[in-house]
Backbone bond lengths (Angstrom), bond angles and torsions (degrees), N, CA, C in turn:
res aa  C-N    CA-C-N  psi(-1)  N-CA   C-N-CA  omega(-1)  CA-C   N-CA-C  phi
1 X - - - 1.448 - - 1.520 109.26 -
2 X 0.970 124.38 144.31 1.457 136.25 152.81 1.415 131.15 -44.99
3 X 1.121 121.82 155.71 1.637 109.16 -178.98 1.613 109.57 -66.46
4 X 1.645 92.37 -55.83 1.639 91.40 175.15 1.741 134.22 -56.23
5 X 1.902 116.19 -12.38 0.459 131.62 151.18 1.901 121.84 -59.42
6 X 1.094 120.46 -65.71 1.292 138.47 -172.78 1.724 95.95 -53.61
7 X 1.194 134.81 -31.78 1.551 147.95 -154.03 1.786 88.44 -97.65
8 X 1.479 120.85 -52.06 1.238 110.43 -169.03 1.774 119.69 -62.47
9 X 1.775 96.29 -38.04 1.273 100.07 -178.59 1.509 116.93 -86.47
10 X 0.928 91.27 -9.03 1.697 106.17 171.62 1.785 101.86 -59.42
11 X 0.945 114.39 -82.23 1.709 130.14 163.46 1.308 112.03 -25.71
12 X 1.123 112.15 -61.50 1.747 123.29 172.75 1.599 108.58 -31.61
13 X 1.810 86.53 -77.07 1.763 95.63 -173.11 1.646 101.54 -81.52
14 X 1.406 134.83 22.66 1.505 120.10 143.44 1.548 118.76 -72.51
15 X 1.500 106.83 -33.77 1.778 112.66 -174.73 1.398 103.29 -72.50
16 X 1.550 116.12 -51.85 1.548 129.70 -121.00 1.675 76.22 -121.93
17 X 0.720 146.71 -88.99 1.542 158.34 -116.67 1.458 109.33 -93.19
18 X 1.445 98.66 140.17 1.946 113.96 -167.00 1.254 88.81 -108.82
19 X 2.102 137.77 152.79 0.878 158.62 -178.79 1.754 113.90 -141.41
20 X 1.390 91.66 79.50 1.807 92.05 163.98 1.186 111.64 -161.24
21 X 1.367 123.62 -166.77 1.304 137.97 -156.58 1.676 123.67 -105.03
22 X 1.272 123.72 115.66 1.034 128.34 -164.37 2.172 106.03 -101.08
23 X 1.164 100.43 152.75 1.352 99.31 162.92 1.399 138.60 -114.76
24 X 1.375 110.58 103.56 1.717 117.59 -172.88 1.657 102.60 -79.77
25 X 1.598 125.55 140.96 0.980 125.78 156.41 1.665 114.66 33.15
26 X 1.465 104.61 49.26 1.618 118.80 -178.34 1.887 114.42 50.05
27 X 1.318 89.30 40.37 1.628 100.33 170.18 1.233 127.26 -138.41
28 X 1.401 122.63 92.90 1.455 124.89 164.15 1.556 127.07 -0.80
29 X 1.444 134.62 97.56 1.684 126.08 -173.26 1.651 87.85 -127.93
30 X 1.740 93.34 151.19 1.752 91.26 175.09 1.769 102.85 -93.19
31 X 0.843 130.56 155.58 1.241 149.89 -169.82 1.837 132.03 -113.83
32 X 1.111 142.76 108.08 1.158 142.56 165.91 1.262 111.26 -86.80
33 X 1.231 127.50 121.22 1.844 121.86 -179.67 1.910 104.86 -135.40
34 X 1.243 115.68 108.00 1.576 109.08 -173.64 1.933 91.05 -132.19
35 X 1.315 106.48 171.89 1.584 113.49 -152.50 1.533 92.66 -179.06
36 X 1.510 91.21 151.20 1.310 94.30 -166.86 1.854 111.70 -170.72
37 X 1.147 136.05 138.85 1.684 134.12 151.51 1.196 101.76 -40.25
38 X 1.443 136.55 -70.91 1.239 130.65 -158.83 1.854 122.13 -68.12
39 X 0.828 127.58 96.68 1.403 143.85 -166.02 1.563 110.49 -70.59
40 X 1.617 115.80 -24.65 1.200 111.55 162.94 1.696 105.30 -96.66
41 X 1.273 136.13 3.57 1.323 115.90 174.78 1.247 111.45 -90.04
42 X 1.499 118.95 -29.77 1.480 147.03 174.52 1.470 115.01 -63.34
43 X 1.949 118.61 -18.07 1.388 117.74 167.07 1.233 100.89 -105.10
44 X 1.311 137.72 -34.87 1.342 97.61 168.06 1.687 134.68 -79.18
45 X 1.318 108.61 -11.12 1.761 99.96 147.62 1.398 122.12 -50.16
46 X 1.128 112.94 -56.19 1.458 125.36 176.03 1.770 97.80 -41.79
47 X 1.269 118.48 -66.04 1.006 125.51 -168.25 1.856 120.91 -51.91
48 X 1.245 102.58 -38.80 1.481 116.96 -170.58 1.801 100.48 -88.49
49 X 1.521 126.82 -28.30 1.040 131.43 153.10 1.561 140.97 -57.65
50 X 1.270 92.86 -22.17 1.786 128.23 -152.83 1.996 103.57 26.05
51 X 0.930 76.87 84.51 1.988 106.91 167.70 1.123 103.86 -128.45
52 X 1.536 114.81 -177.31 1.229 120.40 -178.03 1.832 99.06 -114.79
53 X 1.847 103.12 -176.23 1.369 94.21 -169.70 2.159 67.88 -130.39
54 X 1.535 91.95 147.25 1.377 117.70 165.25 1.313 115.25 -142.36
55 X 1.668 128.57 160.14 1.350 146.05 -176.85 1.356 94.68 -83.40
56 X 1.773 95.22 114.47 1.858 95.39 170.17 1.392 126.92 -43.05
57 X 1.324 121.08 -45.72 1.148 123.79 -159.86 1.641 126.04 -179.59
58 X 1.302 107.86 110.19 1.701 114.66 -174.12 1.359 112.10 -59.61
59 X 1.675 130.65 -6.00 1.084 125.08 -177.56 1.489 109.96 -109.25
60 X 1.451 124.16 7.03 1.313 134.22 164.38 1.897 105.69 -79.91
61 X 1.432 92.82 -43.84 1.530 84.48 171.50 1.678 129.16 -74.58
62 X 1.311 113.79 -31.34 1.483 114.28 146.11 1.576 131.93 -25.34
63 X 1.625 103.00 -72.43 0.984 99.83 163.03 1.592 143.16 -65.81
64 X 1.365 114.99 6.63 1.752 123.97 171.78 1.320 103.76 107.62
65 X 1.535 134.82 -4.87 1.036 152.39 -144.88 1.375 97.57 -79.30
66 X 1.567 111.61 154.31 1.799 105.14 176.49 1.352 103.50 -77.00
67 X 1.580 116.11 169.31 1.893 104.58 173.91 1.225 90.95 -80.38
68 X 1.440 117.65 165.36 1.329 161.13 174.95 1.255 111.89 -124.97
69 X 1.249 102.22 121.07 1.591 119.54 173.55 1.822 112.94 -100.06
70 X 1.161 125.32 165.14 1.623 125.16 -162.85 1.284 90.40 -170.07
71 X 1.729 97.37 151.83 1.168 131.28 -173.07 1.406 98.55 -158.85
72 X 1.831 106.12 140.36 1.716 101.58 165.40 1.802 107.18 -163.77
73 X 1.292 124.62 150.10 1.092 127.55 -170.18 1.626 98.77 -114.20
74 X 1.358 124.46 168.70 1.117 110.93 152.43 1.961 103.26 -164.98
75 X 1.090 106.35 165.93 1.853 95.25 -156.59 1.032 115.54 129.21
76 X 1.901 103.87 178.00 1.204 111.52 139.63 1.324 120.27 -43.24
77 X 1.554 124.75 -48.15 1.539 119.30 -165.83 1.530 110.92 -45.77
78 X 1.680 110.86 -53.15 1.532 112.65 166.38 1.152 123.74 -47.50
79 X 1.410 127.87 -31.44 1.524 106.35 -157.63 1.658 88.18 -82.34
80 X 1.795 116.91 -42.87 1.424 103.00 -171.98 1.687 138.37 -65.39
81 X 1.973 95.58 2.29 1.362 114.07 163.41 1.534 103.71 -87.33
82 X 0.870 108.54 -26.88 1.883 108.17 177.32 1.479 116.49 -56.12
83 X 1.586 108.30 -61.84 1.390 127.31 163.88 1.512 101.63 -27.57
84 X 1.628 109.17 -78.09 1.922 105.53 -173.50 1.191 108.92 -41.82
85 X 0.894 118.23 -71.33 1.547 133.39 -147.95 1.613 108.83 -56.54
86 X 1.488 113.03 -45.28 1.628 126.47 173.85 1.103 136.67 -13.28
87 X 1.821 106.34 -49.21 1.721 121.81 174.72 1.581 107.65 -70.15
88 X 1.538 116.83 -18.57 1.694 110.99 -157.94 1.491 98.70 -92.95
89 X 1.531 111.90 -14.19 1.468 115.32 -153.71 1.580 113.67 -96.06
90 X 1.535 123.48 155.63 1.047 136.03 -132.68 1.831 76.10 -100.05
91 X 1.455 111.31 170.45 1.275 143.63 -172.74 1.794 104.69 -43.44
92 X 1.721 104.52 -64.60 1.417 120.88 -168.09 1.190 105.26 -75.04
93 X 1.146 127.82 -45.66 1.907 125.76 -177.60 1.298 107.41 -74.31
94 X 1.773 131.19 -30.55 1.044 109.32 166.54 1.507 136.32 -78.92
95 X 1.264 113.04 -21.88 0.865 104.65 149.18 1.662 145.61 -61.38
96 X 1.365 119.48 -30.61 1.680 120.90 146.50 1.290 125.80 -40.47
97 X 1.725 117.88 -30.46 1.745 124.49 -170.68 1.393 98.15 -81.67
98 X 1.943 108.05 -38.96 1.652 86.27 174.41 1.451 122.37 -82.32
99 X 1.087 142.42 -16.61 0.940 159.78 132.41 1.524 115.98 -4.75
100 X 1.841 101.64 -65.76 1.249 94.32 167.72 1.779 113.97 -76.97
101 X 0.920 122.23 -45.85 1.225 120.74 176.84 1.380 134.80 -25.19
102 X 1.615 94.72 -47.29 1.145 94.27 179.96 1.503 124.15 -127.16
103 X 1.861 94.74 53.11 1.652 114.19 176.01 1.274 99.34 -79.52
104 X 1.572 91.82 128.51 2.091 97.14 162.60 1.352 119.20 -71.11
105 X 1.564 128.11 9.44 1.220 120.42 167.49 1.240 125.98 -54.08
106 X 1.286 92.61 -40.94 1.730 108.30 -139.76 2.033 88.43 -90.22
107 X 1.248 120.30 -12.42 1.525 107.20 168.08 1.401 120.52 -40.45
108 X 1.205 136.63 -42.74 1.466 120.34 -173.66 1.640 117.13 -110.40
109 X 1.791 87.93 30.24 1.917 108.90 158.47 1.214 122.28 -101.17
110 X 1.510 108.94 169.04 1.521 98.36 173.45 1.642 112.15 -96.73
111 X 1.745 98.78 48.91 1.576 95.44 -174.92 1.422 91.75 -125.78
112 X 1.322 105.06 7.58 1.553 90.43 167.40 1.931 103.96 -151.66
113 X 1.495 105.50 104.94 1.078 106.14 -172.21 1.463 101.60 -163.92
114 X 1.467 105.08 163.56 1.139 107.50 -169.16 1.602 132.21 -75.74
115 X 1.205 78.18 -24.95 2.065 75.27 156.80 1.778 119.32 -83.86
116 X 1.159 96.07 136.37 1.779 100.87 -178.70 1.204 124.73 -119.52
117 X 0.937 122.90 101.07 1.668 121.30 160.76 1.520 114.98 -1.02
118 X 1.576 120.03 145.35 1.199 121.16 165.91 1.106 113.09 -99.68
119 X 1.499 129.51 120.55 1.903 118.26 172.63 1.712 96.32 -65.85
120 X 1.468 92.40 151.96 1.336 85.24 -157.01 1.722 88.92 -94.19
121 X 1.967 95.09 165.11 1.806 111.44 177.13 1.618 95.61 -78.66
């Protein structure tokens, strides 16, 4: 990604975007989860993340609700969007990234190891 890239989604997931820890198969993973009406703002997160984009929820549309679009990472891939994103981010969220970052759970995952994902150029 680009800087100006890394700066946009940075902003994005300061408004829009939740940062915590999910559990796979009784294992601690850090998590990116952002959602949204806009279905093209929600693919290019997806896009700059490389995740996929899915419909939050069939029971939002039940209720009259606008659609919601979603996107979420979780992993290594997250933590090395965490890393970018870190310098752009506001006081309270950064502090949650280190937080997650630097949970001793996640040592005997593959979300915290020494090989790292490249965000991609």
């Amino acid at each position: 990604m680009t800087d100006i890239e890394i700066a946009w989604l940075a902003g994005l997931l300061e408004g829009e975007g939740s940062f915590y820890h999910s559990w796979t198969c009784g294992n601690p993973y850090p998590r990116i989860y952002v959602c949204s009406t806009d279905k093209d703002v929600i693919e290019k997160v997806a896009n700059l993340m490389n995740s996929k984009v899915h419909l939050r929820s069939e029971r939002s549309l039940k209720l009259g609700w606008s659609t919601q679009w979603a996107t979420s990472l979780q992993g290594r891939k997250a933590t090395n969007i965490m890393k970018a994103i870190l310098p752009y981010m506001g006081e309270r969220r950064s502090s949650k990234i280190r937080s997650l970052l630097d949970y001793e759970g996640y040592k005997n995952t593959r979300a915290n190891t020494t090989e790292h994902a490249t965000v991609r150029d």
